[in-house]
C-alpha distance (Angstrom), angle and dihedral (degrees) to the residues before:
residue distance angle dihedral
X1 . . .
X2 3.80 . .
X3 3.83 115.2 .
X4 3.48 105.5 -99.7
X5 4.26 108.4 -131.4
X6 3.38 133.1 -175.3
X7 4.12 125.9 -82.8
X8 3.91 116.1 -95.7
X9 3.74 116.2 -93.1
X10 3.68 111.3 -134.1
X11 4.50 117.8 -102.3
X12 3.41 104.7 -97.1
X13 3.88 106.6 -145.6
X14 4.08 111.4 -159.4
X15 3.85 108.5 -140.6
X16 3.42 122.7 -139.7
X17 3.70 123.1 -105.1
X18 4.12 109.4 -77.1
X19 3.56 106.0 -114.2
X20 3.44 101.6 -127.8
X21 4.06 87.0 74.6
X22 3.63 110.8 94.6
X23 3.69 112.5 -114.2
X24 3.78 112.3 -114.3
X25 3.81 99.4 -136.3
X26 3.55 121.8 12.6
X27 3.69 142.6 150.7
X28 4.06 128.7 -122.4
X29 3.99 115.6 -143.7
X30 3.52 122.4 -161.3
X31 4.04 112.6 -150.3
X32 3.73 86.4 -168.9
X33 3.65 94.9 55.5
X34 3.78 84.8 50.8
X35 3.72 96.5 50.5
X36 3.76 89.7 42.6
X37 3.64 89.6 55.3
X38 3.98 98.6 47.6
X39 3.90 90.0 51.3
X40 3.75 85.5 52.2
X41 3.87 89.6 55.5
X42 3.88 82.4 48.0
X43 3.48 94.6 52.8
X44 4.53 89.0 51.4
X45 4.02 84.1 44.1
X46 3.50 106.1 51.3
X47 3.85 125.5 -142.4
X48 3.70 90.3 -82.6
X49 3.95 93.4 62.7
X50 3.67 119.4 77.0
X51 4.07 117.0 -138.3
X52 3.84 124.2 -129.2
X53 4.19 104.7 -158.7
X54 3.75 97.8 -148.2
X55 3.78 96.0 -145.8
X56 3.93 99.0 163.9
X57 3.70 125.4 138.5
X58 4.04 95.8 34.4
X59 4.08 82.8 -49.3
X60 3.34 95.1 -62.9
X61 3.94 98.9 -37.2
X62 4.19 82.1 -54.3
X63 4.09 96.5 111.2
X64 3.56 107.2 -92.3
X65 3.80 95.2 -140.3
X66 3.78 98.4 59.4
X67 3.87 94.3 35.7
X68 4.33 88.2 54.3
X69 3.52 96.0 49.1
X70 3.96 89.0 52.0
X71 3.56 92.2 49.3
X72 3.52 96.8 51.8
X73 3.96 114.9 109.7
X74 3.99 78.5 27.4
X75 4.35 106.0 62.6
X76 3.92 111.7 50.0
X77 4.31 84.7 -150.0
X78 4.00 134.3 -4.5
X79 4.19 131.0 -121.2
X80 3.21 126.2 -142.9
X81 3.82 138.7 163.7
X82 4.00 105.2 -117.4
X83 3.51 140.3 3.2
X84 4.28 97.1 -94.4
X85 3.95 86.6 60.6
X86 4.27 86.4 50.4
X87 4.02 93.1 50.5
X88 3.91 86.2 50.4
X89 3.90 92.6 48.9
X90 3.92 87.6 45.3
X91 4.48 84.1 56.3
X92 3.91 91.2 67.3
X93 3.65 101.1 24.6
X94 4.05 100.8 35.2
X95 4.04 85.9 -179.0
X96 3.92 100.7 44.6
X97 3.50 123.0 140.9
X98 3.60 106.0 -128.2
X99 4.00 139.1 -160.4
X100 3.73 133.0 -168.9
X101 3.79 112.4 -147.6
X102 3.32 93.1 -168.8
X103 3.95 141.3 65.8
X104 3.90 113.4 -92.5
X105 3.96 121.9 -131.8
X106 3.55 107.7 -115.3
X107 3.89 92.8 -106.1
X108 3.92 92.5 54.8
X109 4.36 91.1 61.5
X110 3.65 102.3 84.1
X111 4.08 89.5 48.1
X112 3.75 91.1 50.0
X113 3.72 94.8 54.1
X114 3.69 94.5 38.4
X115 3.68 90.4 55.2
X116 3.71 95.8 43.2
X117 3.61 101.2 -112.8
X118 3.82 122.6 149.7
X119 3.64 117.6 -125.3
X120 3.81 131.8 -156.3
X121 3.93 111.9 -133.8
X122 3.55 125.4 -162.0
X123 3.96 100.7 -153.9
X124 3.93 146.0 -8.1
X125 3.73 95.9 -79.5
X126 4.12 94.4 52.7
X127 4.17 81.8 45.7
X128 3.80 92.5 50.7
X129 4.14 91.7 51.0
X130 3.59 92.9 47.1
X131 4.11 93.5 50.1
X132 4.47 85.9 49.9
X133 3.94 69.8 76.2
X134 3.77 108.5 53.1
X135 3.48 116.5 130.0
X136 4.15 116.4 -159.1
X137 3.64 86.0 -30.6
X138 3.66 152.7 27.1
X139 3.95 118.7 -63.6
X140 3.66 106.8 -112.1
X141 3.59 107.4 -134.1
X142 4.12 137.2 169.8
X143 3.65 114.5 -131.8
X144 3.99 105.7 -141.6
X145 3.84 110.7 -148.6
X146 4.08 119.8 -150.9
X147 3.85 107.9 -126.8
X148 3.84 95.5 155.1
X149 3.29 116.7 -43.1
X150 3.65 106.8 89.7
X151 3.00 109.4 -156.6
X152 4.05 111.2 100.4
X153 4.05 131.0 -12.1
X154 3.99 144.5 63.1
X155 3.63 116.2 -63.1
X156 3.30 124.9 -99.9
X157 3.92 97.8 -116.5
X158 4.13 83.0 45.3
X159 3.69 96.7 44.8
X160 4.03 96.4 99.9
X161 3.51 102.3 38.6
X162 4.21 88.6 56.2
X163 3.56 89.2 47.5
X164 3.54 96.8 61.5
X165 3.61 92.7 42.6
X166 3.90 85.2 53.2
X167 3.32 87.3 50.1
X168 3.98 99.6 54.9
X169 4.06 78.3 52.6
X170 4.13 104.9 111.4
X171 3.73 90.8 -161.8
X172 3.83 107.8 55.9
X173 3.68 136.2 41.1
X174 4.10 121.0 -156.0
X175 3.84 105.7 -123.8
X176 3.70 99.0 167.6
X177 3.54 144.3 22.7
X178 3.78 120.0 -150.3
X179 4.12 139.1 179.1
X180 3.58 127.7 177.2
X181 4.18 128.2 -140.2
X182 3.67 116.1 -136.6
X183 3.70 99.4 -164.1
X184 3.54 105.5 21.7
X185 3.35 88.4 145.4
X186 3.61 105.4 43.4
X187 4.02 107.1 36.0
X188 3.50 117.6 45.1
X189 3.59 97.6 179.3
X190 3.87 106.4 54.7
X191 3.82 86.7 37.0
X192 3.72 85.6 59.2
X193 3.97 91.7 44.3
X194 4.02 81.7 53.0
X195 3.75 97.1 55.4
X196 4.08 89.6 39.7
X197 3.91 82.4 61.6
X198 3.66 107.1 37.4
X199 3.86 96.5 49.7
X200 4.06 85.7 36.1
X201 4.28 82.0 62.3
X202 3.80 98.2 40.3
X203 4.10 86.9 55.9
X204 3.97 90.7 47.5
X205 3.64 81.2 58.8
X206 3.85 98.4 52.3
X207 3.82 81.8 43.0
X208 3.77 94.6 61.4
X209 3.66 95.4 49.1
X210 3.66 93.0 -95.0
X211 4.15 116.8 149.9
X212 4.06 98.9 -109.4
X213 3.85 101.9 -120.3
X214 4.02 128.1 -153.5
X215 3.36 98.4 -60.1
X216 4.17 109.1 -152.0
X217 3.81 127.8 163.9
X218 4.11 108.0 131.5
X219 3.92 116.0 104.3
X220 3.74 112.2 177.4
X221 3.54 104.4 -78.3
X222 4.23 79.5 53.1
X223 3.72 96.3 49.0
X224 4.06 95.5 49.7
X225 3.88 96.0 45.1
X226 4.10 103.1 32.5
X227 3.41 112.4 24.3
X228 4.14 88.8 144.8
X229 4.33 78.8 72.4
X230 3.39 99.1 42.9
X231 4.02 100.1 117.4
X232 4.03 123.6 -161.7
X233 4.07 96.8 -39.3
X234 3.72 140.4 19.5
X235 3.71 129.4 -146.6
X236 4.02 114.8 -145.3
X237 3.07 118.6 -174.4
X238 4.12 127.8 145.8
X239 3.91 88.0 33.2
X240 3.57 95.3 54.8
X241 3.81 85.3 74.6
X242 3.60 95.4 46.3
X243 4.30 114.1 -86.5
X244 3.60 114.9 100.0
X245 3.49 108.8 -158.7
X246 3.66 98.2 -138.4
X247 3.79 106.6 58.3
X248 3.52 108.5 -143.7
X249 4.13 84.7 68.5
X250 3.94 90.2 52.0
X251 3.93 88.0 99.2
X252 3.69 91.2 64.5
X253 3.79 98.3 60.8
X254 3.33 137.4 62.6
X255 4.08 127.7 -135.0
X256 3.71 109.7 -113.3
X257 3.28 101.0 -169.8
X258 3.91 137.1 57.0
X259 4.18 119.1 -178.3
X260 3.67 117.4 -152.0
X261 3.79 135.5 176.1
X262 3.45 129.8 164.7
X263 3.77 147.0 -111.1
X264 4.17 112.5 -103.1
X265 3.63 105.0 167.5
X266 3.61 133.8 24.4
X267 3.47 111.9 -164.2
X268 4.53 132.5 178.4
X269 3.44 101.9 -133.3
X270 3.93 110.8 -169.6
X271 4.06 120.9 -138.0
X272 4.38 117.6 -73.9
X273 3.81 91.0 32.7
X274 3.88 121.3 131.1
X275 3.32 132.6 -129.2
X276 3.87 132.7 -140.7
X277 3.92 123.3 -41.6
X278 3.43 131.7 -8.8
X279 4.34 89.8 12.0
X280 3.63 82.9 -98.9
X281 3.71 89.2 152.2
X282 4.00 126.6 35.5
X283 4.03 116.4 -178.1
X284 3.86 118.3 -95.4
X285 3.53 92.2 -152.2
X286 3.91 139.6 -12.8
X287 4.07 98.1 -43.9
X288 3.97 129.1 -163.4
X289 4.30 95.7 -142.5
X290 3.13 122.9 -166.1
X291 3.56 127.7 -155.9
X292 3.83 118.4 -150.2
X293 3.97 124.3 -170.3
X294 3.54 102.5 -116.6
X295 3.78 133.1 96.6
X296 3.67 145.4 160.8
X297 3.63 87.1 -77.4
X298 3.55 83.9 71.0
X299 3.89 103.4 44.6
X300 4.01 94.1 -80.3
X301 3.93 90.9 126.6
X302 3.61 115.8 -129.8
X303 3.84 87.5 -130.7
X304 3.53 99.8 74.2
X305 3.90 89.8 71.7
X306 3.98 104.3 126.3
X307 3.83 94.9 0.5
X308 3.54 101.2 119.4
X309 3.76 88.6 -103.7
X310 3.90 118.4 168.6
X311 3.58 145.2 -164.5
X312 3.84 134.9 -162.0
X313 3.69 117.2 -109.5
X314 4.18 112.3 174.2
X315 4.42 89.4 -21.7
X316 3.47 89.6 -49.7
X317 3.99 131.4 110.9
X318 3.78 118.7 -126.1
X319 3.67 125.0 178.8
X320 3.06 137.9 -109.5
X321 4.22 112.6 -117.8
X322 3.81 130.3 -172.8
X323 3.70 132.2 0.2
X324 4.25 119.2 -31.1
X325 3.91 100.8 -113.0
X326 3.75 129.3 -156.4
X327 3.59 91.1 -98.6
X328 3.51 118.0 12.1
X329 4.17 134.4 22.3
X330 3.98 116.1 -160.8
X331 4.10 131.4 -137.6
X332 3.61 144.0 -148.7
X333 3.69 99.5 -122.7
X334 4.24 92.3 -169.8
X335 3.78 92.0 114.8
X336 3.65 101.8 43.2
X337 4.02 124.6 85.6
X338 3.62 128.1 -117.2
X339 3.63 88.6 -27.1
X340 4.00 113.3 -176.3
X341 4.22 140.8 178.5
X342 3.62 107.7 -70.2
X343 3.75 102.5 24.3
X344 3.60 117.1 141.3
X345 4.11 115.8 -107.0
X346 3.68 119.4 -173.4
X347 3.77 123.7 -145.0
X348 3.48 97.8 -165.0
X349 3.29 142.7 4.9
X350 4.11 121.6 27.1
X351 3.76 141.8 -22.0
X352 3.87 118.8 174.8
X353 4.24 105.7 -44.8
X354 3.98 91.9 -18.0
X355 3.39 129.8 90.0
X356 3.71 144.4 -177.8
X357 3.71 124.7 -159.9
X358 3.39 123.2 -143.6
X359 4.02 84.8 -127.5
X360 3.46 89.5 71.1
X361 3.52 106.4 52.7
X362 3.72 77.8 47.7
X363 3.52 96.3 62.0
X364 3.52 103.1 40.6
X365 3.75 89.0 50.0
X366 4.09 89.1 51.0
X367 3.49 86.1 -123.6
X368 4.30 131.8 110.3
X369 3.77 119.6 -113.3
X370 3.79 88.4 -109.2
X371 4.07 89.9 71.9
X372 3.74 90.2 43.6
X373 4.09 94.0 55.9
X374 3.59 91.2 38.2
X375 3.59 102.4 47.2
X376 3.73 99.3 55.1
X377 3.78 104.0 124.7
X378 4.17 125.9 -118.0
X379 3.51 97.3 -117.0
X380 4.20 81.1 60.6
X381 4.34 98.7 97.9
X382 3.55 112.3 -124.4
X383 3.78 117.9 -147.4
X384 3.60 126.4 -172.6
X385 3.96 123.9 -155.7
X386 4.22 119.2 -174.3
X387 3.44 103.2 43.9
């Protein structure tokens, strides 16, 4: 006799959220901010400079899609880190010019030069696999030259005996050479030593005979302090979305981005209580908390637990208090006026005559403002003003 078994329960398909709720964290991007900034970066350039938008990573946690289709008109190509991040580029702007930053995995080469990206190679060998590929002509490719940073690229000393292998190569054709600064922004003297070298390389080509490719090596921290160096293109990236990374530029740039949450419980909390994990906090004296809807599994790092960290609740700063959790983070609401459940808090960026830059939650997490934009979770709303 067949086993008898219980009747099928029905699927049970979990809706998303109706949109008329209001979102419990989110972040507001200004377009015009954006724009304001990349005309800024064409001001530094000049009109003879072309602009690479570096808009890897979701551009900088800031939704890649909307952020490209505002910068169109205002980036001559795009960066990215890998070819998925170039296919969505290519969704919005079908006719983008698009480069990968970063090596490719063998498997990904045929798809880049199918879909007309342009790759950066490292050496002869990567050149040669790309060019089995070539398609009624050479592959176009930029040849990225290690001047200190490590990471990817020919060495220096190596540089011009892989270019003329590259060269001999029937299937690929160097359009570009590229370099990256590490500490652009922190060491003026080797990144000036890097620039010495790099351009002193790309003029031993032209020297030799050899057609003088695009010629890129300035990130932003490059662009602000040695625009003299700067070569053919430029390749902004964190200021873009509004932090320069040398301070004295900061005035020229606008903040794109502004993180909110909001306040869900307001609790009296009376003196020798503790707050959040670990008791890492216990009440001076009778404390209004308030508990906001945000944690690190949002992008509220972890790390600015008992760092003096603040938010904005109605203009006014209110600490942070206790250990970040997963989903929530609570405040001392003693400063703030009036405040009540639902009330908008910022996290960064401003709220009547106070502000918060995302450099300082930066530093008082021990992080860079790069890991704060990029680290703000998906389930964070992302709403875009000045389209």
């Amino acid at each position: 006799m067949e086993e008898s078994r219980p009747p099928r329960r029905p699927l049970m398909i979990t809706s998303p959220a109706p949109a008329s709720l209001d979102p419990r964290t989110w972040v507001e991007i200004d377009l015009d901010a954006l724009r304001h900034n990349a005309a800024a970066v064409r001001t530094l350039a000049g009109p003879e400079r072309r602009i690479m938008a570096i808009v890897k990573a979701n551009a900088y946690g800031h939704g890649l899609g909307p952020v490209v289709r505002a910068l169109a008109g205002h980036a001559d190509l795009f960066g990215v880190a890998n070819v998925q991040e170039a296919h969505e580029i290519r969704t919005h702007l079908p006719q983008a010019e698009v480069f990968i930053l970063g090596p490719a995995l063998p498997g990904e080469r045929a798809e880049i030069v199918r879909a007309g990206f342009i790759p950066s190679v490292s050496d002869a060998e990567e050149a040669r696999a790309y060019g089995e590929h070539a398609q009624g002509g050479p592959v176009p490719i930029h040849l990225v030259m290690d001047t200190g940073m490590g990471r990817m690229g020919v060495w220096q000393e190596e540089a011009f005996q892989v270019t003329e292998k590259i060269l001999a190569l029937p299937g690929v054709k160097i359009t570009g050479l590229a370099s990256h600064l590490p500490s652009a922004d922190e060491d003026n003297h080797f990144t000036q030593r890097q620039l010495v070298r790099f351009h002193a390389f790309a003029m031993q080509l032209r020297a030799a005979g050899i057609p003088a490719p695009l010629v890129h090596v300035e990130n932003s921290a490059g662009l602000l302090g040695h625009i003299q160096q700067a070569g053919d293109m430029v390749r902004p990236g964190i200021m873009l979305y509004g932090h320069a990374p040398l301070a004295q530029w900061q005035r020229i740039l606008r903040p794109v981005l502004t993180w909110k949450t909001r306040i869900a419980l307001i609790r009296q909390v009376s003196a020798g209580r503790s707050i959040s994990y670990g008791r890492t906090y216990i009440t001076p004296r009778p404390t209004q908390i308030g508990t906001l809807p945000v944690g690190y599994a949002d992008g509220y790092q972890r790390h600015l637990s008992g760092q003096n960290a603040h938010v904005l609740v109605g203009g006014r700063r209110c600490m942070v208090v206790g250990r970040v959790t997963m989903d929530q983070i609570m405040v001392d609401l003693a400063t703030a006026l009036d405040p009540k459940v639902g009330d908008e808090v910022v996290l960064t960026g401003s709220q009547d005559q106070e502000h918060i830059p995302v450099a300082e939650l930066a530093k008082k997490a021990g992080t860079i403002p790069w890991e704060i934009f990029t680290g703000i979770g998906p389930r964070v709303v992302r709403r875009y003003t000045g389209q």
